[in-house]
PDB file of N, CA, C and O in Angstrom, chain B, residues numbered from 101:
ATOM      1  N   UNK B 101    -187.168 -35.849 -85.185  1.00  0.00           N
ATOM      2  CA  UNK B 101    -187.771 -37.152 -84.943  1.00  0.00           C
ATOM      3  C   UNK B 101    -188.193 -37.813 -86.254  1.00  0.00           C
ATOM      4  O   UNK B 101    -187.933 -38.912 -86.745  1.00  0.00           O
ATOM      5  N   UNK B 102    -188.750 -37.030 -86.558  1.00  0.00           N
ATOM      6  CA  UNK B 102    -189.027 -37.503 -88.527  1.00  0.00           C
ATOM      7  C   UNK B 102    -187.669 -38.645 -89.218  1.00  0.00           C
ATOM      8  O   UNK B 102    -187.628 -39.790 -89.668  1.00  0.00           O
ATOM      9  N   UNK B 103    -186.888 -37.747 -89.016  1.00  0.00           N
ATOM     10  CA  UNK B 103    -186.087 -38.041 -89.785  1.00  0.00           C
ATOM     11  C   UNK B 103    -185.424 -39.534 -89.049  1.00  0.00           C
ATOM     12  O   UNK B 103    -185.028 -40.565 -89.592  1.00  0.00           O
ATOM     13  N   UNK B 104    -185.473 -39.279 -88.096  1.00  0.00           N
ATOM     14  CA  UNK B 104    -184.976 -40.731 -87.425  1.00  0.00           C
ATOM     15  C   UNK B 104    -185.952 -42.114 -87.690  1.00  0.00           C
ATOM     16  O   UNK B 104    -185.635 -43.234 -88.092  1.00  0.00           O
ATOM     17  N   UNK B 105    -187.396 -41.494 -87.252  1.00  0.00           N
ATOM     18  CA  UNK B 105    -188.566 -42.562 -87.690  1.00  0.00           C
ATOM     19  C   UNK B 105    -188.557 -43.091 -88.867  1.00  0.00           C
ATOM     20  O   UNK B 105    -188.878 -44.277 -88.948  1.00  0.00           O
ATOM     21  N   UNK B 106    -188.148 -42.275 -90.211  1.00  0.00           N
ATOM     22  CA  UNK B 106    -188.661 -42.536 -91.357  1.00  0.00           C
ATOM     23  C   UNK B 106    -188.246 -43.735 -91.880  1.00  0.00           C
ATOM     24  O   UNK B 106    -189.034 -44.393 -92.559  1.00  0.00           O
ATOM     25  N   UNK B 107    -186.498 -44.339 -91.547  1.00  0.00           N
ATOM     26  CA  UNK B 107    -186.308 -45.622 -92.159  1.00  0.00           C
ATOM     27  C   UNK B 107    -186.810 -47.033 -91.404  1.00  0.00           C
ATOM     28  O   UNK B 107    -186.562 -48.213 -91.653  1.00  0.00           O
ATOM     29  N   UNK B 108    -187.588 -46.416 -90.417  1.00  0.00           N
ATOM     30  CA  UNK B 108    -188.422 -47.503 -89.478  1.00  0.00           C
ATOM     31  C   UNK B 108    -189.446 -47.890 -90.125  1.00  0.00           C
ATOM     32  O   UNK B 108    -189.661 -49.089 -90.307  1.00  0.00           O
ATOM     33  N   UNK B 109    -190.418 -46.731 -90.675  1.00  0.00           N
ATOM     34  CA  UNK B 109    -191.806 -46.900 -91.368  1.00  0.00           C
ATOM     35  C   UNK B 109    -192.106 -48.012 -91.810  1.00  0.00           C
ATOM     36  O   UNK B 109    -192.846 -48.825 -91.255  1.00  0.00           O
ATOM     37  N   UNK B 110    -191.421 -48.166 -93.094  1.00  0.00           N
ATOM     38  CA  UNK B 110    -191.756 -48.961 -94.071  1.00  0.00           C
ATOM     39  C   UNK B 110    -191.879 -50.900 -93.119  1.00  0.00           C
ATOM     40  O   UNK B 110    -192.862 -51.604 -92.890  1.00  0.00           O
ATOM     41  N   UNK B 111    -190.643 -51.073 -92.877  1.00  0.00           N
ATOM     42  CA  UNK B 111    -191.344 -51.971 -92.451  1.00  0.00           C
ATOM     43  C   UNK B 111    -192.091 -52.016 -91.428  1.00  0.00           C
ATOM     44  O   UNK B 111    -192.386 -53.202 -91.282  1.00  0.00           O
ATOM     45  N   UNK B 112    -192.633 -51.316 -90.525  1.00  0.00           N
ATOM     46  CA  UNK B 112    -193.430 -51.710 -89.914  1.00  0.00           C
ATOM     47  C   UNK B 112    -194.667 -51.658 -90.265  1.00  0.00           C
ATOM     48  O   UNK B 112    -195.405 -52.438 -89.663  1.00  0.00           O
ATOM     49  N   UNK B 113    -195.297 -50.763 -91.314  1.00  0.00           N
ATOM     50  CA  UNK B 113    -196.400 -50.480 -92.383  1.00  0.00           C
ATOM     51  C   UNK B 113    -196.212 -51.922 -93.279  1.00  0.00           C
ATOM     52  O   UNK B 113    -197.204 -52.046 -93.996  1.00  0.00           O
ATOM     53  N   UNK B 114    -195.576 -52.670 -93.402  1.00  0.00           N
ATOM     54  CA  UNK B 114    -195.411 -53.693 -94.275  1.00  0.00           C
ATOM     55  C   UNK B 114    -195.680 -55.110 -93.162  1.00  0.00           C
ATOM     56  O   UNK B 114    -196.057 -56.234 -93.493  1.00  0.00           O
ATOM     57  N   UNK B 115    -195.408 -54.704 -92.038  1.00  0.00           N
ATOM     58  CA  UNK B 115    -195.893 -55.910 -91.033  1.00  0.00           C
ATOM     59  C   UNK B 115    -194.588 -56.699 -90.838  1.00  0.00           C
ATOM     60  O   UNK B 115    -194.834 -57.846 -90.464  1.00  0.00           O
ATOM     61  N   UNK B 116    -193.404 -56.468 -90.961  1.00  0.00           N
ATOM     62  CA  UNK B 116    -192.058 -57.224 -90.797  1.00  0.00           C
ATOM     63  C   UNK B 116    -190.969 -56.993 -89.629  1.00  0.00           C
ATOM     64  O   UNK B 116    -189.949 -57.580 -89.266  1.00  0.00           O
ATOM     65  N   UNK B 117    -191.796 -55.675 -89.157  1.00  0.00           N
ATOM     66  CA  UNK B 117    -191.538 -55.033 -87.847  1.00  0.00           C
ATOM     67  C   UNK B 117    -192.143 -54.818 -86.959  1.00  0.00           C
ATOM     68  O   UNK B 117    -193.116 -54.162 -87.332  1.00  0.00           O
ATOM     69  N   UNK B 118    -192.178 -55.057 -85.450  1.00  0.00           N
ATOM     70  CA  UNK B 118    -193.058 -54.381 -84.510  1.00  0.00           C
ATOM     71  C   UNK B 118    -192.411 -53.681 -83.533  1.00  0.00           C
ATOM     72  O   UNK B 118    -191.300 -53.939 -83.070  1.00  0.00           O
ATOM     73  N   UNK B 119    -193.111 -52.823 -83.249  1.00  0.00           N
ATOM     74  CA  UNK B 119    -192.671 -51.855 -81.907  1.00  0.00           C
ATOM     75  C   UNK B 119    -193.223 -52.329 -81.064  1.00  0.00           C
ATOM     76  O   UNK B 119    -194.416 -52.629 -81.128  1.00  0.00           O
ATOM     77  N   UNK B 120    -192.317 -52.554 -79.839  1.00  0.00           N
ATOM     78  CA  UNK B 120    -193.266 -52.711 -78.107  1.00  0.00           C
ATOM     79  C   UNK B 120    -192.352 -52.103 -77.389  1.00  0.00           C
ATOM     80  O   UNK B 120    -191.139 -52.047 -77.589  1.00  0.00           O
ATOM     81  N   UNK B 121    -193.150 -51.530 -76.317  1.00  0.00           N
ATOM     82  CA  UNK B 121    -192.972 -50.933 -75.165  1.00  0.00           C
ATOM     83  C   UNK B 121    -192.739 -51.713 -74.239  1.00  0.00           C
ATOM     84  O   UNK B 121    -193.691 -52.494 -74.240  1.00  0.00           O
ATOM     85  N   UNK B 122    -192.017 -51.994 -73.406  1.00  0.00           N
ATOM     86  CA  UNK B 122    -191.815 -53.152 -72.175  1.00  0.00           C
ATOM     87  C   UNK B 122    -191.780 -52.318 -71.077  1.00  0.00           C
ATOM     88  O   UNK B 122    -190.961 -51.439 -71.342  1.00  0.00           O
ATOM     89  N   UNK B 123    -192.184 -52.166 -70.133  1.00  0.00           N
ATOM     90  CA  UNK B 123    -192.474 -51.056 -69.248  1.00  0.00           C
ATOM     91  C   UNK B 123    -191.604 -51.677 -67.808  1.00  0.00           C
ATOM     92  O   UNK B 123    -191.458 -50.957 -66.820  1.00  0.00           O
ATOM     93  N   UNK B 124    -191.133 -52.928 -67.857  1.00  0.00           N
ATOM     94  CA  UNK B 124    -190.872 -53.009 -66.693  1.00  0.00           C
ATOM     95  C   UNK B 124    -189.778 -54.179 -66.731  1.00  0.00           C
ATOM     96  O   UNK B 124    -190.569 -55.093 -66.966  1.00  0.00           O
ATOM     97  N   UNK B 125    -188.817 -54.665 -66.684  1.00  0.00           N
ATOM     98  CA  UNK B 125    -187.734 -55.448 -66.616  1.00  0.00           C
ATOM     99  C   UNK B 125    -188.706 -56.712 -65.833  1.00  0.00           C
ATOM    100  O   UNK B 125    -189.265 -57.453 -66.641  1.00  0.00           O
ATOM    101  N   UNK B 126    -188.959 -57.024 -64.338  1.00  0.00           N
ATOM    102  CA  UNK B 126    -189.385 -58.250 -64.156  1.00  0.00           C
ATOM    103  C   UNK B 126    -190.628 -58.621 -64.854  1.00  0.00           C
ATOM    104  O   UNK B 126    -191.499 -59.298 -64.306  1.00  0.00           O
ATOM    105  N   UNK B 127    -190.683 -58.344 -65.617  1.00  0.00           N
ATOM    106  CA  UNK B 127    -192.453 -58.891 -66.623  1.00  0.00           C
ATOM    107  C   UNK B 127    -191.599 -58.938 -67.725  1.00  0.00           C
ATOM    108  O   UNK B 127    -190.472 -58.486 -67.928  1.00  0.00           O
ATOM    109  N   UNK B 128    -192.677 -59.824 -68.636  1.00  0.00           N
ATOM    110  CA  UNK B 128    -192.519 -60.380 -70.141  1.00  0.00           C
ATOM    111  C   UNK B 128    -193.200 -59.309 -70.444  1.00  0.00           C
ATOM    112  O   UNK B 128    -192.928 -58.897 -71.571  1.00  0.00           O
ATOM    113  N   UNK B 129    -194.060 -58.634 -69.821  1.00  0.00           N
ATOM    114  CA  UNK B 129    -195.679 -57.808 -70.786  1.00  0.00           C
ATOM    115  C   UNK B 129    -195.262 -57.060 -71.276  1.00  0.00           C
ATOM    116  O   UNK B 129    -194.250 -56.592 -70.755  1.00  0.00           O
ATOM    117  N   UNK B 130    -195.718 -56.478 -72.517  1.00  0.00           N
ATOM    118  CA  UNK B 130    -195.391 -55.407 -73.217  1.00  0.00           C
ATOM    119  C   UNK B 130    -196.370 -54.600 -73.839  1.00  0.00           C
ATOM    120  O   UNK B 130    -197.264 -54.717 -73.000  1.00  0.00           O
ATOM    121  N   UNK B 131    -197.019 -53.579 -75.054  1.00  0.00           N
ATOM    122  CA  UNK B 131    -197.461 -53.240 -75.992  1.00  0.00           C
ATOM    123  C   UNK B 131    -197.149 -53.265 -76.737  1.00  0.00           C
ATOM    124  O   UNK B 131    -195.918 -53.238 -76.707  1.00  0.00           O
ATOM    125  N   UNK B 132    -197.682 -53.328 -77.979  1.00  0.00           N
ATOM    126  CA  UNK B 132    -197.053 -53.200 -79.301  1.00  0.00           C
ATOM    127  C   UNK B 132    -197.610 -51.488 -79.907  1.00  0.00           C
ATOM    128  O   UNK B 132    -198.768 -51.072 -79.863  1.00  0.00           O
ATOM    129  N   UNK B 133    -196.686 -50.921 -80.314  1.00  0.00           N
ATOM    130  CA  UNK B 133    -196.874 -49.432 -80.424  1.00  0.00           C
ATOM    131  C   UNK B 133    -197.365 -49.615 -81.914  1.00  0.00           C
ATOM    132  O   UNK B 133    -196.635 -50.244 -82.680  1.00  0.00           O
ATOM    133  N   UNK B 134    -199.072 -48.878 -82.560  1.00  0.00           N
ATOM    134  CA  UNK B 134    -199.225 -48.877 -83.540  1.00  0.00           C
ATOM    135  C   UNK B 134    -198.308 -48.216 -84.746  1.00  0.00           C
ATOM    136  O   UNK B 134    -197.505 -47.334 -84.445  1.00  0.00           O
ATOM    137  N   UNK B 135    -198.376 -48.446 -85.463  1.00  0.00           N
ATOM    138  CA  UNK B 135    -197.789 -47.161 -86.729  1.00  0.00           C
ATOM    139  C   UNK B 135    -198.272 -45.874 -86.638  1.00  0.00           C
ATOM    140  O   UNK B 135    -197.458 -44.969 -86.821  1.00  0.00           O
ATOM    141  N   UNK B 136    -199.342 -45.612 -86.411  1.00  0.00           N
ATOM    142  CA  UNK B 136    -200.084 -44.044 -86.358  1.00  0.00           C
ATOM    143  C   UNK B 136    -199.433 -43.772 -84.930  1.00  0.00           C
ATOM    144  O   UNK B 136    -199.585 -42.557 -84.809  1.00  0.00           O
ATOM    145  N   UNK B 137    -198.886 -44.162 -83.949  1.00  0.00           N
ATOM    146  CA  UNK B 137    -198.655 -43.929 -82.464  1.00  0.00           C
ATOM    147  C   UNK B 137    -197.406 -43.790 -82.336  1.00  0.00           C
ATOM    148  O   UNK B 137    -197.034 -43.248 -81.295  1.00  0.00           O
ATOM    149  N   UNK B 138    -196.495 -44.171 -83.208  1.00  0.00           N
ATOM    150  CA  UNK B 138    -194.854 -44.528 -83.375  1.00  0.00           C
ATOM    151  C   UNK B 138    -194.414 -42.985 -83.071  1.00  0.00           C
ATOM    152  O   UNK B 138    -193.456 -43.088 -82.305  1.00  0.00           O
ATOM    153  N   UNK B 139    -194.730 -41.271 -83.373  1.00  0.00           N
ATOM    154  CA  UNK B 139    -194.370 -40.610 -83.443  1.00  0.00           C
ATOM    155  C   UNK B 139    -194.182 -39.792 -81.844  1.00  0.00           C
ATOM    156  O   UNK B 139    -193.299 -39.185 -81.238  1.00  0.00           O
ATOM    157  N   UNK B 140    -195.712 -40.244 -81.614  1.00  0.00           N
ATOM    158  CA  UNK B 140    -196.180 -39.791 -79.858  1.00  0.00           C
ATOM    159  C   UNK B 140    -195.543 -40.493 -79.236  1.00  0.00           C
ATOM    160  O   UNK B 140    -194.945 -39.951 -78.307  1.00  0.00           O
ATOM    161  N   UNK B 141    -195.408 -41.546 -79.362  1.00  0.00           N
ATOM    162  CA  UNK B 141    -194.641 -43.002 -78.523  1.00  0.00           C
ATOM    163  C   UNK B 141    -193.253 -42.529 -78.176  1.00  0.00           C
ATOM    164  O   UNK B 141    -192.968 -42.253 -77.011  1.00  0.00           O
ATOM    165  N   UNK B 142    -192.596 -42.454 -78.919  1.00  0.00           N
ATOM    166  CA  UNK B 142    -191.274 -42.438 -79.306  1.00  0.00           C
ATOM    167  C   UNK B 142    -190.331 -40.669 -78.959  1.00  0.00           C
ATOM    168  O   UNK B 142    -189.141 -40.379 -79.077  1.00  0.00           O
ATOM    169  N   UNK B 143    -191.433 -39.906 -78.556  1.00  0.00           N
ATOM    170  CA  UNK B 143    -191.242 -38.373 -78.271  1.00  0.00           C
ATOM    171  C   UNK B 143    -191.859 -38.326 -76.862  1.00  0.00           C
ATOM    172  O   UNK B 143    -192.007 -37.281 -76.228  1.00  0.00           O
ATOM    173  N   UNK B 144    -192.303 -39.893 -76.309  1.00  0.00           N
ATOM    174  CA  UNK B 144    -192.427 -39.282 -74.578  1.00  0.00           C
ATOM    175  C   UNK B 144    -191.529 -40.135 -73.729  1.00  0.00           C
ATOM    176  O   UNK B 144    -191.513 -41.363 -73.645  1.00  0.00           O
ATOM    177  N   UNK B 145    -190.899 -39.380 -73.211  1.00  0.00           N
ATOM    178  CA  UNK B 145    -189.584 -39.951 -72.545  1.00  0.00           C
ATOM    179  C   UNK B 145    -190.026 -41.149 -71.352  1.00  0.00           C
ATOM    180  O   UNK B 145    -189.115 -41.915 -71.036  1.00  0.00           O
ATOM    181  N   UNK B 146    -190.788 -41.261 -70.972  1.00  0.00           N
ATOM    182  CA  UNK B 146    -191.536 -42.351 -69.952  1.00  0.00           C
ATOM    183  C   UNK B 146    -191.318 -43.429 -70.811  1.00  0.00           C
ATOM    184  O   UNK B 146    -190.703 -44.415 -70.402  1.00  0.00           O
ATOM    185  N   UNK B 147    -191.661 -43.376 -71.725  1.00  0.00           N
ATOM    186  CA  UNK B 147    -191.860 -44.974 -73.135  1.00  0.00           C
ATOM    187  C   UNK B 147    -190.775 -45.147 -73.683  1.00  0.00           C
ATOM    188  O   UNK B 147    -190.436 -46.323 -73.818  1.00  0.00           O
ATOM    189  N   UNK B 148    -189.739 -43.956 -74.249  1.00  0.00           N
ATOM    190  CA  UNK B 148    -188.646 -44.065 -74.557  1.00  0.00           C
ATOM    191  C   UNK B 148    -187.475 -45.011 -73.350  1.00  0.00           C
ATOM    192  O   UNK B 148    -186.822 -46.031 -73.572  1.00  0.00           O
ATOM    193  N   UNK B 149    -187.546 -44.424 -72.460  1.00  0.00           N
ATOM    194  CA  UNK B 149    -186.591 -44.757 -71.316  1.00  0.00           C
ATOM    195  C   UNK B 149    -185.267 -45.031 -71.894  1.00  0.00           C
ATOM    196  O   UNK B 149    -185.042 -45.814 -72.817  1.00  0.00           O
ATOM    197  N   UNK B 150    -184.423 -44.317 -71.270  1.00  0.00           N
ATOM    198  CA  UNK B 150    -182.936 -43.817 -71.430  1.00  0.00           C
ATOM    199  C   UNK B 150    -182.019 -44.002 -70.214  1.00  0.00           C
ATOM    200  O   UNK B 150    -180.984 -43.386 -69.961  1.00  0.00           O
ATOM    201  N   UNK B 151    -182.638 -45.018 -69.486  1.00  0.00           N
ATOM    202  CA  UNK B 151    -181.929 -45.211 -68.073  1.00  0.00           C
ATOM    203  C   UNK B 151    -181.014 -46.765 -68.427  1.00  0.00           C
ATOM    204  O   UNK B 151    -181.095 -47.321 -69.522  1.00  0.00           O
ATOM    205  N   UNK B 152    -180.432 -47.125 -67.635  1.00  0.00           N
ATOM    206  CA  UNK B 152    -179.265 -48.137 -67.728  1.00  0.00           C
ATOM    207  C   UNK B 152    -179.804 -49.927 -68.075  1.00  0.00           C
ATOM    208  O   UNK B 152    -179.192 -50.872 -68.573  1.00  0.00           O
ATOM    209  N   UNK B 153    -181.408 -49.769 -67.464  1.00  0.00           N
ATOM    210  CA  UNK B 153    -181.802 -50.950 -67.166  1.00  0.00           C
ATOM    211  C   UNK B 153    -182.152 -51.932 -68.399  1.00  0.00           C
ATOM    212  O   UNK B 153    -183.290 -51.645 -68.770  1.00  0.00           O
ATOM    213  N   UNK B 154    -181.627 -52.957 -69.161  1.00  0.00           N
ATOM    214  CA  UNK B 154    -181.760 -53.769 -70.394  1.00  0.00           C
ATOM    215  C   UNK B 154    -183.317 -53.840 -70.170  1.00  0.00           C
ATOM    216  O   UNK B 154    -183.852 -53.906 -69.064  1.00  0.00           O
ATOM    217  N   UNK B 155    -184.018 -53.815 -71.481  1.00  0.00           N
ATOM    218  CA  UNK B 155    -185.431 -54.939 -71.603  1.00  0.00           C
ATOM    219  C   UNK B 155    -186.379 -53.771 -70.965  1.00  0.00           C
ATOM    220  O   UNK B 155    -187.358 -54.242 -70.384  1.00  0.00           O
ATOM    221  N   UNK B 156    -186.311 -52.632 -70.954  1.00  0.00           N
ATOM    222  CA  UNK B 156    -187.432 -51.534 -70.665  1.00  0.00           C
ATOM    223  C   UNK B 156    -186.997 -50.499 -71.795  1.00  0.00           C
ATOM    224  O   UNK B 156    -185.822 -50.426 -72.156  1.00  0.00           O
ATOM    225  N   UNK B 157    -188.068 -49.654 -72.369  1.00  0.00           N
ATOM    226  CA  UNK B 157    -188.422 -48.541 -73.270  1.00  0.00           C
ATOM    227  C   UNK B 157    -189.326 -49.706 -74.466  1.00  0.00           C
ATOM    228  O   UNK B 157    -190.228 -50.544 -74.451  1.00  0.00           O
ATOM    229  N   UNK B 158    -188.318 -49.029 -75.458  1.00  0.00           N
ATOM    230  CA  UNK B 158    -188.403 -49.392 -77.076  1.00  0.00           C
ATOM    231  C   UNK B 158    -187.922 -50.502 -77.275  1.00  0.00           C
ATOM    232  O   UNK B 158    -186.883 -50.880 -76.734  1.00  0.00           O
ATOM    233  N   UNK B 159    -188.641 -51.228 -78.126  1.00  0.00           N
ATOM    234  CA  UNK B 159    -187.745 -52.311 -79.073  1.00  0.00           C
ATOM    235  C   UNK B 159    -188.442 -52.844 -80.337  1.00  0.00           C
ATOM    236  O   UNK B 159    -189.663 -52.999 -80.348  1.00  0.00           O
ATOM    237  N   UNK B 160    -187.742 -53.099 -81.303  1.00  0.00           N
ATOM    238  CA  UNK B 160    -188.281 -53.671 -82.420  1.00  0.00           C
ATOM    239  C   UNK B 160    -187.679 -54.699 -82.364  1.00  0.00           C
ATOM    240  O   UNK B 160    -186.555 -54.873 -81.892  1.00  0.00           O
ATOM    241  N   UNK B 161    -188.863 -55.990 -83.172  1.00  0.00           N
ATOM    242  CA  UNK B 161    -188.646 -57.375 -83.165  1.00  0.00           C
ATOM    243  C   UNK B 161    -189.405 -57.605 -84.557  1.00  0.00           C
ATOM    244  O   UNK B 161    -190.515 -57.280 -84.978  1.00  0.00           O
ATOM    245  N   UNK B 162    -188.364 -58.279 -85.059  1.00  0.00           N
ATOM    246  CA  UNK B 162    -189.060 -58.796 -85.667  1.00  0.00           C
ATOM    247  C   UNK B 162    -190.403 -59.878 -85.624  1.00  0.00           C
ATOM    248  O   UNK B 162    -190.672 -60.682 -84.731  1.00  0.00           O
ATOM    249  N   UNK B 163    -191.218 -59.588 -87.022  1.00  0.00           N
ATOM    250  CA  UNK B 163    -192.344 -60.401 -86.966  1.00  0.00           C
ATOM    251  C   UNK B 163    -192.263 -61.898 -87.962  1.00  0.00           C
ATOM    252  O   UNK B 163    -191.918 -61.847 -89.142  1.00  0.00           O
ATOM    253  N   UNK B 164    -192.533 -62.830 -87.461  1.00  0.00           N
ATOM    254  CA  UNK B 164    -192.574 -63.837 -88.364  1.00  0.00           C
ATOM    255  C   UNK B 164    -192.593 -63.759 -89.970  1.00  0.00           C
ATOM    256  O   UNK B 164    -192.024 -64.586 -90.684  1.00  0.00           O
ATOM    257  N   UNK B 165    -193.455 -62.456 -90.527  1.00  0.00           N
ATOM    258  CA  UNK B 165    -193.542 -62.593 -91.940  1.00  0.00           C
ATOM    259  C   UNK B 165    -191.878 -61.458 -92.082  1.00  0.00           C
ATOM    260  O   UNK B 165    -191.194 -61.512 -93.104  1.00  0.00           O
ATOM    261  N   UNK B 166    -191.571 -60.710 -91.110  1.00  0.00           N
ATOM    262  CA  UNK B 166    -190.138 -60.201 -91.620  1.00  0.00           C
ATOM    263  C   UNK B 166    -189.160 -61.100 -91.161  1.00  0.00           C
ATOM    264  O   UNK B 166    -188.030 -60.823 -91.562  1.00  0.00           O
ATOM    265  N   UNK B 167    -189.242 -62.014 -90.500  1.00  0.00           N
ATOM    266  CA  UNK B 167    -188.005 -62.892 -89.826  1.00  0.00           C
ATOM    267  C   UNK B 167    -188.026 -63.936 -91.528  1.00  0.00           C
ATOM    268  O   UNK B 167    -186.941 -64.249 -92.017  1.00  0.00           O
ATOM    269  N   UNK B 168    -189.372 -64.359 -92.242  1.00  0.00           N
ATOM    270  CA  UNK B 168    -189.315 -64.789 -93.289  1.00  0.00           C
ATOM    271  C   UNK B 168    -188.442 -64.129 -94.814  1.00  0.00           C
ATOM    272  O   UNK B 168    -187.670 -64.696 -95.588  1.00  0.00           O
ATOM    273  N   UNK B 169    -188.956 -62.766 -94.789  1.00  0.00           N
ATOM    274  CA  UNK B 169    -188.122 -62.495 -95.964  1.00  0.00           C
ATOM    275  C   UNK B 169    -186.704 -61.872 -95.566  1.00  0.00           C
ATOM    276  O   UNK B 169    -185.976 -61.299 -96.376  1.00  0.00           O
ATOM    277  N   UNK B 170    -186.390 -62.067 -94.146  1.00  0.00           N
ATOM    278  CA  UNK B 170    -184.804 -62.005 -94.093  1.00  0.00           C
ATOM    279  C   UNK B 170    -184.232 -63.209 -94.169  1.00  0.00           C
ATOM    280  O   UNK B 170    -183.014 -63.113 -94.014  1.00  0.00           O
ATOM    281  N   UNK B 171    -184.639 -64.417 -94.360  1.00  0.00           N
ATOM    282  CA  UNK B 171    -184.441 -66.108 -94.043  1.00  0.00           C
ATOM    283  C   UNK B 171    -184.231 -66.029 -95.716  1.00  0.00           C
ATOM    284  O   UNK B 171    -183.315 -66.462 -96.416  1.00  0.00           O
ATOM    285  N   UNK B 172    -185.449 -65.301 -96.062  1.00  0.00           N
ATOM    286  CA  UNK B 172    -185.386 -65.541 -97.641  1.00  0.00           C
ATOM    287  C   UNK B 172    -184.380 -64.995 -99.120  1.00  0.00           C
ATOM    288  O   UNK B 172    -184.496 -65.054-100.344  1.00  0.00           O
ATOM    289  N   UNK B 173    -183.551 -64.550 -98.287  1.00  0.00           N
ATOM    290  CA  UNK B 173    -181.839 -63.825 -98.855  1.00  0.00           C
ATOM    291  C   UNK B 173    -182.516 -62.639 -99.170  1.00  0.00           C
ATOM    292  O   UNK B 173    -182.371 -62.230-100.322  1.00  0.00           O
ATOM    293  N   UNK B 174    -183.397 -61.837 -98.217  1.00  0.00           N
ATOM    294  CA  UNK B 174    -183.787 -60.187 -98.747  1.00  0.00           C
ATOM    295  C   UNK B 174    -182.610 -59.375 -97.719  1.00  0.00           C
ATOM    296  O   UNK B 174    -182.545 -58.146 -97.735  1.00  0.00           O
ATOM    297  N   UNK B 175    -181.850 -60.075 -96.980  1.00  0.00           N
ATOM    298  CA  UNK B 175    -181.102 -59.413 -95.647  1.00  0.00           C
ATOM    299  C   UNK B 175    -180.070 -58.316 -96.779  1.00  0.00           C
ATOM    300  O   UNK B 175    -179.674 -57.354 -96.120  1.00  0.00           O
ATOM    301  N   UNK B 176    -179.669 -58.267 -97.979  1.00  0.00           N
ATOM    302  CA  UNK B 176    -178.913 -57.165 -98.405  1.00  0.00           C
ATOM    303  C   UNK B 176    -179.881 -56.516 -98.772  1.00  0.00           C
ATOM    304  O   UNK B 176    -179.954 -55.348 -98.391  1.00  0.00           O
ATOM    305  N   UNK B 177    -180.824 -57.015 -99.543  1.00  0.00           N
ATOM    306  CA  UNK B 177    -181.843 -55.461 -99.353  1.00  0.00           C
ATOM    307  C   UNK B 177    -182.562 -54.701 -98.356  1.00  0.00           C
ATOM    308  O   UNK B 177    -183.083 -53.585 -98.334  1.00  0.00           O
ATOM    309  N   UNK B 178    -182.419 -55.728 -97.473  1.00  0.00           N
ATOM    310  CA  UNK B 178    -183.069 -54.991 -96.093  1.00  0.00           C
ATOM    311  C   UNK B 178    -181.983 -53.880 -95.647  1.00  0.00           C
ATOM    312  O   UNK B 178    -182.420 -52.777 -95.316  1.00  0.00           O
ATOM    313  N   UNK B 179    -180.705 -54.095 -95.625  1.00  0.00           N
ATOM    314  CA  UNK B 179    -179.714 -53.532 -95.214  1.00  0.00           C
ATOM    315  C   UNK B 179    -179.457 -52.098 -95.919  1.00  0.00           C
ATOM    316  O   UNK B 179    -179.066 -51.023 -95.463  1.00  0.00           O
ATOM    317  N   UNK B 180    -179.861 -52.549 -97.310  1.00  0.00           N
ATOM    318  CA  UNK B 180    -179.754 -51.330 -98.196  1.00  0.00           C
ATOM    319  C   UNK B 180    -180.672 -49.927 -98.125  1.00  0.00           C
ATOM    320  O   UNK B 180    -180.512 -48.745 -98.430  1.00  0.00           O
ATOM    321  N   UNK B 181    -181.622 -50.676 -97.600  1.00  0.00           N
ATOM    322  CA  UNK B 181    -183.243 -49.303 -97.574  1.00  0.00           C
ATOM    323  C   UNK B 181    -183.144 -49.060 -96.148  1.00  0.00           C
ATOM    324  O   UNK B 181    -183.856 -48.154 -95.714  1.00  0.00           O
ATOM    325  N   UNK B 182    -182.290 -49.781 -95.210  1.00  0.00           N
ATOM    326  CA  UNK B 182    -181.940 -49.023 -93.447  1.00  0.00           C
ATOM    327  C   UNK B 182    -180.751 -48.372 -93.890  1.00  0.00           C
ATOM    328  O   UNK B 182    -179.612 -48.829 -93.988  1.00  0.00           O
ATOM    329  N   UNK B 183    -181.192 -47.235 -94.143  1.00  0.00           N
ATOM    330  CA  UNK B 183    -179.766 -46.303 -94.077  1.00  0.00           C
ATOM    331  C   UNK B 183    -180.280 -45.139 -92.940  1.00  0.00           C
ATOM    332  O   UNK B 183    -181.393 -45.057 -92.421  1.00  0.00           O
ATOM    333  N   UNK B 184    -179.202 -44.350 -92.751  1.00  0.00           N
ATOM    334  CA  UNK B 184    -179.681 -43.272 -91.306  1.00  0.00           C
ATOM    335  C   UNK B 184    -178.797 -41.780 -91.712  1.00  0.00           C
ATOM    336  O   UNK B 184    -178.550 -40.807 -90.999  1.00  0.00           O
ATOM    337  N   UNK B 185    -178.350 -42.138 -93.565  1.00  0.00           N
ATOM    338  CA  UNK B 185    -177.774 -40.525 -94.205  1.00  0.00           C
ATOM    339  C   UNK B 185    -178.933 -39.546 -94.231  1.00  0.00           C
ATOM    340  O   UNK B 185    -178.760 -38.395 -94.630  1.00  0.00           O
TER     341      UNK B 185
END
């Protein structure tokens, strides 16, 4: 799990990423999964969800200040520090 989380970190510790949980397809509602919580979150299969249905488990979205420095020609360096070797 480490190893999968780790090229997530940074931005979301930097505020350019968020995690939410959407728990249910007919609702908008969601959580936003802290950084200290990303590890527990993401290792309980209820929150994960692995079933067929779009718009329930995990998702990252960007946040306004990361939707900014990808607007701002950082998108090859963003690309460069998401690696998954």
């Amino acid at each position: 799990m480490d190893r999968q989380l780790a090229p997530l970190l940074p931005f979301v510790r930097k505020g350019w990423i968020e995690v939410q949980h959407c728990p249910d397809e007919r609702s908008d509602a969601f959580t936003v999964i802290p950084l200290d919580g990303l590890r527990t979150a993401l290792t309980d299969a209820a929150i994960r969800y692995e079933g067929d249905e779009w718009g329930i488990g995990v998702g990252c979205i960007f946040t306004y200040a990361g939707l900014a420095v990808w607007r701002g020609g950082w998108s090859s360096e963003w690309g460069r520090r998401l690696n998954f070797d």
